[in-house]
C-alpha positions as CSV (number, residue, x, y, z in Angstrom):
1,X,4.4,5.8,-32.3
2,X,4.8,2.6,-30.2
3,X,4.2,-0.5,-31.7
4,X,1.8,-3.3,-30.6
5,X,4.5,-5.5,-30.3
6,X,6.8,-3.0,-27.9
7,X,3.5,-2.6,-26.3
8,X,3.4,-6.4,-25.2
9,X,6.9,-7.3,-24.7
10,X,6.9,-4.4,-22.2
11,X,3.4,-5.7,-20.8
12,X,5.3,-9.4,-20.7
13,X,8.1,-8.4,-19.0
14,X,6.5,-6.7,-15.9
15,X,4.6,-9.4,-15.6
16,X,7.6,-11.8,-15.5
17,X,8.8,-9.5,-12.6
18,X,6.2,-9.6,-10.7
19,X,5.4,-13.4,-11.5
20,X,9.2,-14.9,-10.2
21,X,7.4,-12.8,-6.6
22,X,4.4,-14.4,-6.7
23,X,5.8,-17.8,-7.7
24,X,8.7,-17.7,-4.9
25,X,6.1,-17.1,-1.6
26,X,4.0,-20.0,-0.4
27,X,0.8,-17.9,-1.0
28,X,1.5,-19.1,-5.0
29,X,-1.4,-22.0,-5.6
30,X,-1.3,-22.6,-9.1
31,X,0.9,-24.1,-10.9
32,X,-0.9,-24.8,-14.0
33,X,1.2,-24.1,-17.4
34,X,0.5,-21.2,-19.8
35,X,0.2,-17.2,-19.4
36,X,-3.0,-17.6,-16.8
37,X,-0.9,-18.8,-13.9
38,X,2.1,-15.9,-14.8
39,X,-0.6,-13.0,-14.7
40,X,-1.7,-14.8,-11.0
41,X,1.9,-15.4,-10.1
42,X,2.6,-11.7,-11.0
43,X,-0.6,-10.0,-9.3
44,X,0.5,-12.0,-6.0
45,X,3.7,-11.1,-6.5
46,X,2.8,-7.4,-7.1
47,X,0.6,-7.6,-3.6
48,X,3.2,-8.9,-1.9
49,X,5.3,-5.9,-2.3
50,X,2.5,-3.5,-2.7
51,X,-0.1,-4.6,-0.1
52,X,-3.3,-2.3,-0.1
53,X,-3.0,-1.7,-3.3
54,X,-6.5,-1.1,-5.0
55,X,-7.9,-2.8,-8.2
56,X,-6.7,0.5,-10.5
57,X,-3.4,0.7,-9.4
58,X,-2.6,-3.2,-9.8
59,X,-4.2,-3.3,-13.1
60,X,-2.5,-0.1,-14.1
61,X,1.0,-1.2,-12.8
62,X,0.7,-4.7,-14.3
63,X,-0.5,-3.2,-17.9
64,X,-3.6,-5.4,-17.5
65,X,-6.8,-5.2,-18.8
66,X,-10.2,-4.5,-16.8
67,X,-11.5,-7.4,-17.3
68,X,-8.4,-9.9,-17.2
69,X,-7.5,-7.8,-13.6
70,X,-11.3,-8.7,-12.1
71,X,-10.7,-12.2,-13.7
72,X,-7.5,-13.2,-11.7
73,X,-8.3,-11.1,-8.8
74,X,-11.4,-13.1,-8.2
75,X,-9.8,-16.2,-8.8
76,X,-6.9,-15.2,-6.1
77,X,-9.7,-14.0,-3.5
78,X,-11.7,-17.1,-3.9
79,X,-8.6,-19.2,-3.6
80,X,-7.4,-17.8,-0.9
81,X,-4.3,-16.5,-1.7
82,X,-5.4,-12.6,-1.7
83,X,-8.0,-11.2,0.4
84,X,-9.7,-7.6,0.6
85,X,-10.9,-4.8,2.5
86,X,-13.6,-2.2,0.9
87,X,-11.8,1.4,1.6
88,X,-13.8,4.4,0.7
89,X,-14.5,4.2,-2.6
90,X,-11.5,1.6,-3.1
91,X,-11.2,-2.0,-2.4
92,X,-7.7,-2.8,-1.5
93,X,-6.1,-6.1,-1.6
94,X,-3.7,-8.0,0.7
95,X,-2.1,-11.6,0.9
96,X,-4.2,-13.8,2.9
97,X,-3.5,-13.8,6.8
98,X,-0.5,-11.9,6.7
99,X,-1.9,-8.7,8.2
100,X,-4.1,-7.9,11.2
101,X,-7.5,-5.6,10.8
102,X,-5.2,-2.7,12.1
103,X,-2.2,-3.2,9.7
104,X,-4.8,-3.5,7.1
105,X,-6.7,0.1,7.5
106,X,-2.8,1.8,8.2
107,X,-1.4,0.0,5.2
108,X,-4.7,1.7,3.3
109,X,-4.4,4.8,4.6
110,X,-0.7,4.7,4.0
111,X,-1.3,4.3,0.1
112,X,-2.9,7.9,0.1
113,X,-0.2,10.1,-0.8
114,X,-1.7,13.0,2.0
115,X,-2.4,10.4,4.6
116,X,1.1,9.1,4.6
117,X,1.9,12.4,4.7
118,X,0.7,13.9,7.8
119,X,1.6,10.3,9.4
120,X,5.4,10.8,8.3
121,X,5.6,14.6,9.6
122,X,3.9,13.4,13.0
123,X,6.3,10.5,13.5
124,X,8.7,13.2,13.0
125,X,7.8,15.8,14.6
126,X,4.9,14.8,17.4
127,X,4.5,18.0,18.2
128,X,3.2,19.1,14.7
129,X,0.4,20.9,14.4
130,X,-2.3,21.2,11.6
131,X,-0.9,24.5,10.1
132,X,2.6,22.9,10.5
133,X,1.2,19.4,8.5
134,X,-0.7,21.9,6.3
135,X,2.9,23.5,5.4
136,X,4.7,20.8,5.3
137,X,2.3,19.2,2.6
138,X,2.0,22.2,0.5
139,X,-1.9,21.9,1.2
140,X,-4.7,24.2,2.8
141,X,-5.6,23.5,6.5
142,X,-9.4,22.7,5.7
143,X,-7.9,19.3,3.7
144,X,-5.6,18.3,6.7
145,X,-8.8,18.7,9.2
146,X,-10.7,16.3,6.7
147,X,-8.0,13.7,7.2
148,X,-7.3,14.1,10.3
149,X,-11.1,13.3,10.8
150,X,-10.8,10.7,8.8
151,X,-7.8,8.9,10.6
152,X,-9.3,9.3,13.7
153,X,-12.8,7.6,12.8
154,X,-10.6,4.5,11.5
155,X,-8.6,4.7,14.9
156,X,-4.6,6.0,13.5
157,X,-4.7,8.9,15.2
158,X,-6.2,10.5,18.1
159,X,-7.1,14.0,18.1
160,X,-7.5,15.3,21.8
161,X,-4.9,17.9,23.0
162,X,-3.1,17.6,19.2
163,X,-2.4,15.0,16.7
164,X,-0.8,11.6,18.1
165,X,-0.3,8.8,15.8
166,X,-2.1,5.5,17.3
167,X,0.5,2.6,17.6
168,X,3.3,4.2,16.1
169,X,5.8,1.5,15.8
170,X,3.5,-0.5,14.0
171,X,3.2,2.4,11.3
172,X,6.5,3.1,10.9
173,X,7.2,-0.7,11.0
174,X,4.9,-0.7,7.7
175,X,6.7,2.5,6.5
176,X,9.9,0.8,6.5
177,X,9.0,-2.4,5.3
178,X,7.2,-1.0,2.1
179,X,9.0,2.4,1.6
180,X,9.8,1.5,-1.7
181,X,6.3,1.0,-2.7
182,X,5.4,4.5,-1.6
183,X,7.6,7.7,-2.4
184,X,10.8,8.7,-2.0
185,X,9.3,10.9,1.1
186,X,8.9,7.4,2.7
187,X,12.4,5.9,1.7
188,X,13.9,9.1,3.1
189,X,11.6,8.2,6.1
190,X,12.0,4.7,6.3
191,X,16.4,5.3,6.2
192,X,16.0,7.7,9.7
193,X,13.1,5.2,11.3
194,X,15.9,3.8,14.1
195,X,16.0,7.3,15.4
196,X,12.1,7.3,15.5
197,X,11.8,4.0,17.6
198,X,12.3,3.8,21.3
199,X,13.1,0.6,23.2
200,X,11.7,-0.4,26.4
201,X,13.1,-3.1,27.4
């Protein structure tokens, strides 16, 4: 059995993580003493390197309660540090200004585990077809037609004559910037990228 007090010192110290994150970038506004401003620091911090993040994950990750989570998320939205985008049945939260509309939907759609997915195998393999994507994921073709659909209605990939990921450098840009705040598919991903990216000069 854990203890309450394992419970919290474990709770504390992700929180102080997260909080020396929040408290380093110039999105941190409050500096006011005491445990209120270290749960803000943290959840900033905790966006920083997890942007589009939704509200169960960062409460989750952060060992916070429901309440305390809407609490300080509200108070970093209406500040302006944070702001959010309504996905699906999520709402996903970013830091303020830091990402376009684009970046914002890719980054979303890069925090569903099938979505990133079928992105990775096409920037891999542009070629790829659904029953390749389908095998490749270990899932059944009718779920790699629904998000297919679904990242071509929010404009990451465009379905005429195949599967083509939309602005590709900007996605695996945002691969390899937040690989470690995916899967180790992603890191794997994000340590080939070079080879992925052409140059135009």
């Amino acid at each position: 059995m854990v203890e309450r007090t394992d419970v919290d010192e474990n709770k504390r110290a992700t929180l102080r993580r997260f909080a020396v994150l929040g408290a380093a970038t110039p999105l941190a506004k409050f500096r006011d003493d005491g445990d209120e401003s270290e749960t803000r620091d943290a959840i900033a911090g905790y966006v920083a390197t997890t942007p589009g993040a939704h509200f169960s994950k960062i409460r989750d990750d952060l060992k916070l309660g429901t309440g305390e989570s809407q609490h300080h998320l509200r108070q970093l939205l209406d500040s302006g540090v944070l702001e959010s985008r309504r996905d699906g049945d999520y709402r996903r939260f970013y830091p303020a200004e830091q990402f376009s509309a684009f970046e914002q939907v890719a980054l979303g759609y890069l925090r569903r585990d099938t979505a990133r997915g079928m992105l990775i195998e096409l920037l891999r393999d542009p070629d790829a077809t659904g029953t390749d994507l389908a095998d490749a994921l270990d899932v059944s073709r009718p779920t790699v037609s629904k998000y297919a659909a679904s990242l071509e209605e929010v404009g990451l990939l465009d379905r005429e004559g195949g599967y083509a990921v939309r602005r590709p450098e900007t996605v695996i840009t945002l691969l390899v910037r937040y690989a470690d705040s995916f899967d180790e598919k992603a890191a794997t991903f994000a340590g080939q990228a070079d080879g992925f990216i052409s140059f135009d000069p």
